[in-house]
C-alpha positions in Angstrom: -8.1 -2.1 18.9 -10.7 0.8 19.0 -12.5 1.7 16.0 -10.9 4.9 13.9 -12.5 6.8 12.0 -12.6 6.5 8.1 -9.6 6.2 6.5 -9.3 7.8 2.8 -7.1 5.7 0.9 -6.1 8.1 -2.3 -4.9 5.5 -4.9 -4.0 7.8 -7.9 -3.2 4.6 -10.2 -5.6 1.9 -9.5 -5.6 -1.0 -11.8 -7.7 -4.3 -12.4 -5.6 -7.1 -11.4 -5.6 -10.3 -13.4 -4.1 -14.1 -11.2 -3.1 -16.5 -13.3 -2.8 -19.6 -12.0 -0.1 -21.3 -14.6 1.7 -24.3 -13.5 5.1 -25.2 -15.1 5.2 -21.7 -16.6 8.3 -21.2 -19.1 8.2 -18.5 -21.3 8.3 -19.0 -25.0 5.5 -21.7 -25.0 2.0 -22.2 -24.3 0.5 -23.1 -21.2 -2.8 -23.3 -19.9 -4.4 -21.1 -17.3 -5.4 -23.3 -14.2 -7.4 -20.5 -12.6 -8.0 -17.0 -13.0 -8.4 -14.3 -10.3 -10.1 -10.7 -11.2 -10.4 -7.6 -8.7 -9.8 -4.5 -8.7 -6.5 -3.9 -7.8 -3.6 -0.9 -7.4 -2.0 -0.6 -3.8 -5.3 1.8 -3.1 -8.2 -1.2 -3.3 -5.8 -3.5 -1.7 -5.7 -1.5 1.5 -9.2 -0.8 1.3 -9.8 -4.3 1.0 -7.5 -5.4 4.1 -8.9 -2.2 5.8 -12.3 -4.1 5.9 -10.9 -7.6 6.9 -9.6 -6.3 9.9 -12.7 -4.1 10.6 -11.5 -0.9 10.3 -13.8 1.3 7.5 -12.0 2.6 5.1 -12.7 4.1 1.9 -10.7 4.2 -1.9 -11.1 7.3 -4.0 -9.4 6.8 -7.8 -9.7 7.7 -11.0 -11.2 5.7 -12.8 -11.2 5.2 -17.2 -13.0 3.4 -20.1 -14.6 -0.5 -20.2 -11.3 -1.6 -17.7 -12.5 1.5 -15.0 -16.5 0.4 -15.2 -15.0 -3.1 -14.3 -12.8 -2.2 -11.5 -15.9 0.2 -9.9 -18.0 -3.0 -10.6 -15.6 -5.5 -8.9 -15.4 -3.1 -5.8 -18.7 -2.8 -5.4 -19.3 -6.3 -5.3 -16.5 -6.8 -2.9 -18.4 -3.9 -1.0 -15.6 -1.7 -0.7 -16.6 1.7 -0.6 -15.6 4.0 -2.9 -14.9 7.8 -4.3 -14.0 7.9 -8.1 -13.5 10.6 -11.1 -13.6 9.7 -14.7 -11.1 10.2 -16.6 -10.4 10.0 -20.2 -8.0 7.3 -20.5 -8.1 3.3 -20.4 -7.4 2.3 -16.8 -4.5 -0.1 -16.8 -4.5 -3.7 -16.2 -2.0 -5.5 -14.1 -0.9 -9.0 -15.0 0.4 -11.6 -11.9 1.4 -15.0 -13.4 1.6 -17.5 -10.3 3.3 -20.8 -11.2 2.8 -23.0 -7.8 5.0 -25.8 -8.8 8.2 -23.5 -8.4 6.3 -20.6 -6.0 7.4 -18.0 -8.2 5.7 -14.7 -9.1 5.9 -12.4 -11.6 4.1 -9.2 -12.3 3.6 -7.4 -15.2 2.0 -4.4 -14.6 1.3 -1.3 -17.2 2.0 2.4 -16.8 -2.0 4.0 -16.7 -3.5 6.2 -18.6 -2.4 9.9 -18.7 -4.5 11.9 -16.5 -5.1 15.8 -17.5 -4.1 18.3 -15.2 -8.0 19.2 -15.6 -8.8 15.4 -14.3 -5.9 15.4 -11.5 -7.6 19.6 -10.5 -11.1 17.1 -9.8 -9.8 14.3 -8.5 -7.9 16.8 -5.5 -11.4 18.4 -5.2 -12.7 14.9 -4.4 -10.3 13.9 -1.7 -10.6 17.1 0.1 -14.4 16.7 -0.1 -13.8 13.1 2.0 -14.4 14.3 6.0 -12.0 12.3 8.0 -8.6 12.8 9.6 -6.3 10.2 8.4 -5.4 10.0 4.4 -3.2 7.5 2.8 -1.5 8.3 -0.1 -1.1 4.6 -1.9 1.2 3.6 -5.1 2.1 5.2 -8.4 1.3 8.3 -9.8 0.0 8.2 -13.6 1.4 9.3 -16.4 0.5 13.4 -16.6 0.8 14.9 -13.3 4.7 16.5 -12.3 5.7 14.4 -8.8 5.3 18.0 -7.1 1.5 17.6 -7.4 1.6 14.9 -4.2 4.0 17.7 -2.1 0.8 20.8 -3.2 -1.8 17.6 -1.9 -0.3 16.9 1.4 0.5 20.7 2.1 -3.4 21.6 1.6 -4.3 18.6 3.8 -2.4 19.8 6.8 -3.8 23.2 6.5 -6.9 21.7 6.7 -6.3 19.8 9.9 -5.7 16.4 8.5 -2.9 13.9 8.5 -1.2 11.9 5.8 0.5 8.4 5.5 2.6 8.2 2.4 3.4 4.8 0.7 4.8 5.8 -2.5 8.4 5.4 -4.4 10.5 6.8 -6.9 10.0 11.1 -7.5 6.7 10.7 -5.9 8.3 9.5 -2.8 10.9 11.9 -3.0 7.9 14.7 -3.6 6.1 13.7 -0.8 8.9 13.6 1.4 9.6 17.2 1.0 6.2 18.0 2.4 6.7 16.2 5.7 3.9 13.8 5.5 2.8 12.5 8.7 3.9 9.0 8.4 6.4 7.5 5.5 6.0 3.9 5.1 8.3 2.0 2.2 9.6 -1.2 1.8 13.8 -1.1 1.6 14.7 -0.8 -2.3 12.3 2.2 -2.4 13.7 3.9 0.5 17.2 2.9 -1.1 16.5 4.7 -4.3 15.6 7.6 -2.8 18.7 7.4 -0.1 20.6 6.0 -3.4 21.6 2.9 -1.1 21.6 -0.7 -0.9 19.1 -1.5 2.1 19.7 -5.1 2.0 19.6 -5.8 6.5 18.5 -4.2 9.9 21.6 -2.2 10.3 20.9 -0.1 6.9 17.7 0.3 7.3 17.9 1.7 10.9 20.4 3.9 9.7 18.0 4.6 6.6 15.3 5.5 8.3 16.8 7.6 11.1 18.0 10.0 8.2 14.3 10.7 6.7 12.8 10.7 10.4 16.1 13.8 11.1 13.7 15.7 8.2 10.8 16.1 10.1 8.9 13.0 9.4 7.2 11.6 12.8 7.1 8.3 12.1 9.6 6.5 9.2 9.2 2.4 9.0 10.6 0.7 6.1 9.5 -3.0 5.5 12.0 -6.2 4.7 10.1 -8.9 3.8 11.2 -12.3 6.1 13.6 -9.7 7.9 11.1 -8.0 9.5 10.3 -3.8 9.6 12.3 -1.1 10.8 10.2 1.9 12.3 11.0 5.3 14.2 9.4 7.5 16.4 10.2 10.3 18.9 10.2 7.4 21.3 12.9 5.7 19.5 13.1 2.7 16.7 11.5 -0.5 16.7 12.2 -4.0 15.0 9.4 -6.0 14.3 10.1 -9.7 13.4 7.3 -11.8 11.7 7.3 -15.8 12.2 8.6 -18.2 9.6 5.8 -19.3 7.0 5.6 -20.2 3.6 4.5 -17.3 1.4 2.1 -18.4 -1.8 2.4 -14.7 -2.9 4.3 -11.9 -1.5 2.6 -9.4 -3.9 0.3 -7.2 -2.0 1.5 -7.8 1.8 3.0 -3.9 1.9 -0.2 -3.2 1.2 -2.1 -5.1 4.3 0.9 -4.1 6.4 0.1 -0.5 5.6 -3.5 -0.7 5.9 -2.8 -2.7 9.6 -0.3 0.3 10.6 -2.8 2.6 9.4 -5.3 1.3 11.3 -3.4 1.1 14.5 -1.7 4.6 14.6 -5.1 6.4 13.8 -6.4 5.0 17.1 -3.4 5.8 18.8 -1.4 3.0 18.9 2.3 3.0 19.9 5.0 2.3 16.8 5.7 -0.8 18.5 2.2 -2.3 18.9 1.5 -0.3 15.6 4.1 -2.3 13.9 3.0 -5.8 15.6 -0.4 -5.6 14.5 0.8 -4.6 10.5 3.6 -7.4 10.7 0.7 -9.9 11.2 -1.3 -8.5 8.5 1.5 -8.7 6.4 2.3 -12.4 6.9 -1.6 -13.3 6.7 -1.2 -11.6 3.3 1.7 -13.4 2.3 -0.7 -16.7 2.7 -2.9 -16.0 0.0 -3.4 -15.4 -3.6 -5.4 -12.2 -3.7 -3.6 -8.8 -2.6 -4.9 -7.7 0.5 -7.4 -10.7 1.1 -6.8 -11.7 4.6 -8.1 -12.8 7.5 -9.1 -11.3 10.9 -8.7 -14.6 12.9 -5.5 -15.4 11.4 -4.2 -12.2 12.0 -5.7 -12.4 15.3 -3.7 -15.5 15.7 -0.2 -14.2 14.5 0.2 -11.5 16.8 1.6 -13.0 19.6 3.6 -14.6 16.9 5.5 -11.2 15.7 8.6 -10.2 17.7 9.1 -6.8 19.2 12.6 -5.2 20.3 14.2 -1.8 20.5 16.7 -0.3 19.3 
């Protein structure tokens, strides 16, 4: 896959994510920790960070607040991951994931943010627009503060400027940024639902799904389905990708290696289909660790001949 250039992943919520490792977990009791797990965290830095295993540069730019902030700027820089940040006034938040590996189940506790002033959000647009490059993806939450609208003003200003946007988002904020005709929408099937107010629960719904937001002027729509697979479209038509069977030690985080492997592979010009091969295997090579967005570039490598492709 050719080299693109920089990606600008805009994570407006970022977070430091805490693993516990907690065998026999049941709530109401005390267990011990087995292992703990720190990084910095939010969909944003886990892009980043599978941005860089596949060796494609890419670069986070967040706001960052108080002792939890410093820490997550610290842990990225000792992972390397580049990055663009504002300070804010508020605590950044901490997200929780409790992994008990004797039943394989996760669960995730993860906190609002800090409000962010509309004086903080004015800076933090100034920085993104100050990042040269031609692809910017629009990762996660927004915090508490800014109205959902402010996403719709950020990807209106970047296509005036010449740039392109990939939107992984949910709730208003998806809704927001769909009214602005991002470039790319990419959503896993209960967020496109909500916004479609739908149950996306199989193939058939979701090609239906996504044909309705690409009919609004969206170029490319794919929705993700976990073991099912993902559902993209195109002015070429829609694509099923189908990853291989495996045994998942944490699903948390794989939308976010998908997206950063479908990033990757439409900024260099990649077809949807091949585009959606090479995030599938991301996805699943995800799926195999603990750590969101920690994956490998052999065993992605490997899984791609592994990931079915048909049309539709």
């Amino acid at each position: 896959m050719p080299q693109p250039s920089t990606l600008c992943v805009i994570t407006p919520n970022p977070a430091l994510d805490r693993i516990l490792i907690v065998p026999e977990l049941q709530p109401g009791t005390i267990r011990r920790v087995s292992d703990v797990q720190v990084a910095a965290g939010g969909k944003g830095f886990n892009v980043t960070r599978a941005a860089q295993a596949i060796e494609v540069n890419a670069v986070v730019c967040a706001p960052l607040g108080g002792l939890t902030g410093q820490q997550v700027a610290w842990l990225a820089a000792q992972e390397g991951l580049p990055m663009h940040t504002v300070t804010i006034g508020g605590e950044t938040r901490i997200c929780t994931l409790l992994i008990d590996p004797t039943t394989e189940r996760v669960t995730v506790l993860n906190e609002v943010g800090p409000c962010v002033s509309e004086s903080e959000w004015r800076e933090y647009v100034d920085r993104i627009l100050a990042i040269p490059t031609a692809w910017y993806l629009i990762c996660g939450s927004l915090p508490p503060g800014p109205p959902p609208t402010v996403l719709s003003y950020l990807i209106e200003v970047l296509h005036r400027c010449g740039r392109r946007v990939m939107v992984d988002t949910s709730g208003p904020a998806l809704a927001a940024a769909v009214a602005a005709k991002p470039d790319v929408v990419k959503v896993n099937g209960a967020e496109l639902g909500s916004l479609l107010d739908v149950s996306i629960d199989n193939v058939a719904i979701a090609q239906r799904a996504v044909e309705h937001v690409y009919r609004q002027g969206i170029s490319r729509v794919v929705v993700t389905l976990g073991a099912h697979g993902a559902v993209g479209i195109d002015k070429e038509g829609g694509v099923l990708a189908i990853p291989p069977p495996i045994t998942a030690h944490n699903p948390i985080g794989c939308g976010d290696s998908f997206f950063a492997g479908f990033a990757a592979a439409i900024s260099t010009g990649e077809s949807l289909a091949e585009a959606l091969r090479i995030a599938t295997a991301c996805a699943v090579a995800d799926a195999q660790t603990l750590a969101p967005g920690a994956i490998n570039r052999a065993v992605v490598d490997g899984l791609l001949p592994q990931v079915a492709i048909s049309y539709w």
